[in-house]
C-alpha positions in Angstrom: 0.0 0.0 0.0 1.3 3.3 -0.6 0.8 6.5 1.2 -0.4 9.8 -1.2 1.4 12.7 0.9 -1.1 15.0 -1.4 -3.7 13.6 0.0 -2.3 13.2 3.7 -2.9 15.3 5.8 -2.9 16.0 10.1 -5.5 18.3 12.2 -4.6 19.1 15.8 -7.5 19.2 17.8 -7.3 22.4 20.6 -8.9 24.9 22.2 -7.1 27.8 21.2 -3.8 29.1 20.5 -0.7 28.1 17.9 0.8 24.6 17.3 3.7 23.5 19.9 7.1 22.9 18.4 7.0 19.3 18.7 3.9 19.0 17.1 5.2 17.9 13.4 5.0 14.9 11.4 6.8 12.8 9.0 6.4 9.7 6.8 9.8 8.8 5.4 11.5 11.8 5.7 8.6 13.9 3.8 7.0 16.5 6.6 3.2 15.8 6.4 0.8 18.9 6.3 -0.8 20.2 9.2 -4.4 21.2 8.3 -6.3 24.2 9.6 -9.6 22.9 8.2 -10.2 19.4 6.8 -13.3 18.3 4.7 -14.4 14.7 5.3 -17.6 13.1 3.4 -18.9 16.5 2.9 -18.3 17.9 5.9 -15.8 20.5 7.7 -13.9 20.1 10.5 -11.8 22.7 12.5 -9.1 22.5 15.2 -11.7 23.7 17.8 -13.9 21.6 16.7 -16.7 23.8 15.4 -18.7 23.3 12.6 -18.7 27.1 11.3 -17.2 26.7 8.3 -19.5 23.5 7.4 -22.2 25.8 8.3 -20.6 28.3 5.6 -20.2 25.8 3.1 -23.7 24.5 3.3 -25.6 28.2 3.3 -23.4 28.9 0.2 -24.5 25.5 -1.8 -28.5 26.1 -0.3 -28.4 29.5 -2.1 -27.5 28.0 -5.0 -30.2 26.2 -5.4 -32.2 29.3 -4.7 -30.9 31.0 -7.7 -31.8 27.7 -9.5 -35.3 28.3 -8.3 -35.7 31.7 -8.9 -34.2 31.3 -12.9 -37.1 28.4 -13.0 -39.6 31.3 -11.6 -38.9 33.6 -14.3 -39.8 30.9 -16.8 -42.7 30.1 -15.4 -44.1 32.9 -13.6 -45.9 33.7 -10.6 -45.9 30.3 -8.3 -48.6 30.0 -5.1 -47.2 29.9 -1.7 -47.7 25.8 -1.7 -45.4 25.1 -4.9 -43.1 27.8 -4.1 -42.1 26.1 -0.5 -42.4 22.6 -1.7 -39.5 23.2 -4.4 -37.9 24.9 -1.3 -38.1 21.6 0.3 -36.9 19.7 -2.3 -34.0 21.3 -3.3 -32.9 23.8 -0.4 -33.8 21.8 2.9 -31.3 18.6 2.0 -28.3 20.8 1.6 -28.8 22.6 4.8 -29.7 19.5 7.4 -27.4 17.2 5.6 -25.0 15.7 8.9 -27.2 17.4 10.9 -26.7 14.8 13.8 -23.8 15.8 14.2 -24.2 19.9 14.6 -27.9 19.7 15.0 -27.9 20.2 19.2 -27.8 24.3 18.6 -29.5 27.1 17.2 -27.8 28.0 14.1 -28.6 31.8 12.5 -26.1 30.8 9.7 -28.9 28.1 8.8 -31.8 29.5 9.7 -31.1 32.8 7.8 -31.6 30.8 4.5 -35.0 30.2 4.9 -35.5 33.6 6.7 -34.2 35.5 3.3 -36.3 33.1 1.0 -39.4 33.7 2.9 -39.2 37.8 2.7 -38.1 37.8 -1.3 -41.3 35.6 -1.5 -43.4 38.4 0.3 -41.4 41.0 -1.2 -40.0 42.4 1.8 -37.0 44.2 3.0 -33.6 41.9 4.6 -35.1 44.0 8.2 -38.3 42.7 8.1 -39.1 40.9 11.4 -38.2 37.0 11.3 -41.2 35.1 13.0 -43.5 37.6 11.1 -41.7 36.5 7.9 -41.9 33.3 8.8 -45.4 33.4 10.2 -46.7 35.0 6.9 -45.7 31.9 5.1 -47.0 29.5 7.6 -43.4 27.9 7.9 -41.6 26.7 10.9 -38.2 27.4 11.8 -35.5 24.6 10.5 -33.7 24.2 13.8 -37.0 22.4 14.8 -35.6 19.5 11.9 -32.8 19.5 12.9 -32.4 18.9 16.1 -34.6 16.4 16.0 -32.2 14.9 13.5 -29.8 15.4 16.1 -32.1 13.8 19.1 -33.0 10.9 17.0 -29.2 9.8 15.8 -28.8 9.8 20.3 -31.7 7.3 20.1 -29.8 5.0 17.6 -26.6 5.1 19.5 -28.9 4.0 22.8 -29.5 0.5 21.0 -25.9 0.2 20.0 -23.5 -1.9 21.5 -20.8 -0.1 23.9 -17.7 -1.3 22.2 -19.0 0.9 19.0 -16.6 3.7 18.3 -19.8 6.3 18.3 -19.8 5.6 22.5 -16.2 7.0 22.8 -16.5 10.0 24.9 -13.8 12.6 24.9 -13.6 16.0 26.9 -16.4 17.0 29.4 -17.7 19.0 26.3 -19.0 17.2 23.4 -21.5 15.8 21.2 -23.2 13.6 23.6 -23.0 16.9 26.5 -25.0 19.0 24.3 -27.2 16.4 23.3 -27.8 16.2 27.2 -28.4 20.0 27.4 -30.5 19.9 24.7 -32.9 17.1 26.0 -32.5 19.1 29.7 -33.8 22.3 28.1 -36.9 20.5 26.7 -38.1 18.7 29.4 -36.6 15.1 28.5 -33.5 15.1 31.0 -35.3 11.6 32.3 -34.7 10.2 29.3 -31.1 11.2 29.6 -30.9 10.0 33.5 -32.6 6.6 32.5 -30.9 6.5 29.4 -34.1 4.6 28.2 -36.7 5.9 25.8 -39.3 3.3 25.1 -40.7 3.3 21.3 -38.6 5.3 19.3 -40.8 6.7 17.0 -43.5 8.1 19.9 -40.0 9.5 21.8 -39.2 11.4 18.7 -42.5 12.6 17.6 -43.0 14.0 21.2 -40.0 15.8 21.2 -40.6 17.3 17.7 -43.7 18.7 18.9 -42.5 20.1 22.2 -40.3 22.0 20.4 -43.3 23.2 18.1 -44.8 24.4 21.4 -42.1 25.9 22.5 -41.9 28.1 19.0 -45.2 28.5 18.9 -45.2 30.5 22.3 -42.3 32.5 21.1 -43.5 33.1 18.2 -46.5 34.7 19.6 -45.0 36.3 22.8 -42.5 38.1 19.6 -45.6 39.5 17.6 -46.7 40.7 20.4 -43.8 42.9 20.9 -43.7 43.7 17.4 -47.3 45.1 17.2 -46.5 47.0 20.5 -43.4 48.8 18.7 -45.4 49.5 15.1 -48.4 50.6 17.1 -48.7 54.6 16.4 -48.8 56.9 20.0 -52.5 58.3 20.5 -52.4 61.8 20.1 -52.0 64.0 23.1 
């Protein structure tokens, strides 16, 4: 077997600051390059383990397809709400949940700003136009609502696997499984992390899903609310 050196290449995981003298490699005499960013199946990874730039990447490929949709628009003209969201779920949603269990325990405005931006061009409406009443106007919800529960349900797979697996190696006391353990905490499922058990699958996940539907749905009202109380015009003294 031969080693490409091209092709080779080492990250150095850390929490901040330059690499360490001794921190080099070689393979035969040839130093091997030390990567500040390293794509793998898609997605990025970083030294400090954050997934901003894969973020990044995917925003950039989702508005792709955008533009793809808005050249097929001028051919055909004037598309209803319905269509114009179903191509949006075709073509734009895969790009921007794709690995999702692996980011998906977070918020991500990167993300969610795709669908933010495609909902106000639909309603022809300025970049400051308010977010949930963007989003409310088009009767969509936000994405982060997919993909965490990408995120939730991968947790649910690694429950039934066995403990020698590689995916049960824990590292750090901040991680993937930590914030998957916030994340169920912050939405009223920490028993499920205690116990560790979740019953049926499928009911665990559709419960969660809605929960955080509740959860935006309350936001989402308690923020038009404010909005209405900042647009609504002083009486007259």
């Amino acid at each position: 077997m031969e080693l490409n050196l091209n092709k080779t290449e080492v990250m150095v995981f850390r929490n901040g600051g330059g690499l360490r003298n001794y921190e080099n490699w070689n393979y035969r005499g040839s130093r091997i390059n030390i990567a500040s960013v390293y794509k793998y199946m898609g997605v990025y990874f970083l030294p400090s383990l954050s997934w901003a730039s894969t973020h990044t990447k995917m925003g950039i490929h989702a508005k792709k397809s955008i533009l793809s949709i808005k050249q097929y628009q001028k051919s055909v003209g004037y598309l209803p709400i319905k269509e114009y969201f179903k191509i949006f779920d075709a073509l734009v949603k895969p790009a921007l949940y794709y690995a999702s269990q692996v980011w998906g325990n977070c918020y991500v405005d990167t993300i969610e700003s795709v669908q933010n931006d495609f909902c106000k061009r639909y309603l022809c409406a300025k970049k400051t136009t308010n977010n949930p009443v963007a989003l409310g106007e088009c009767g969509r919800l936000p994405l982060c609502i997919f993909y965490m529960t990408n995120c939730v349900k991968y947790w649910c797979k690694l429950l039934t696997m066995q403990r020698s697996r590689y995916p049960h190696v824990d590292c750090g006391r901040s991680n993937w499984a930590s914030k998957v353990r916030d994340l169920l905490y912050q939405y009223g499922f920490g028993y499920a992390w205690i116990t560790q058990e979740i019953g049926d699958v499928n009911i665990f996940i559709k419960m969660f899903k809605q929960r955080l539907i509740d959860c935006y749905t309350q936001n989402w009202h308690d923020d038009i609310k404010v909005v209405k109380h900042i647009e609504m015009p002083k009486e007259a003294p």
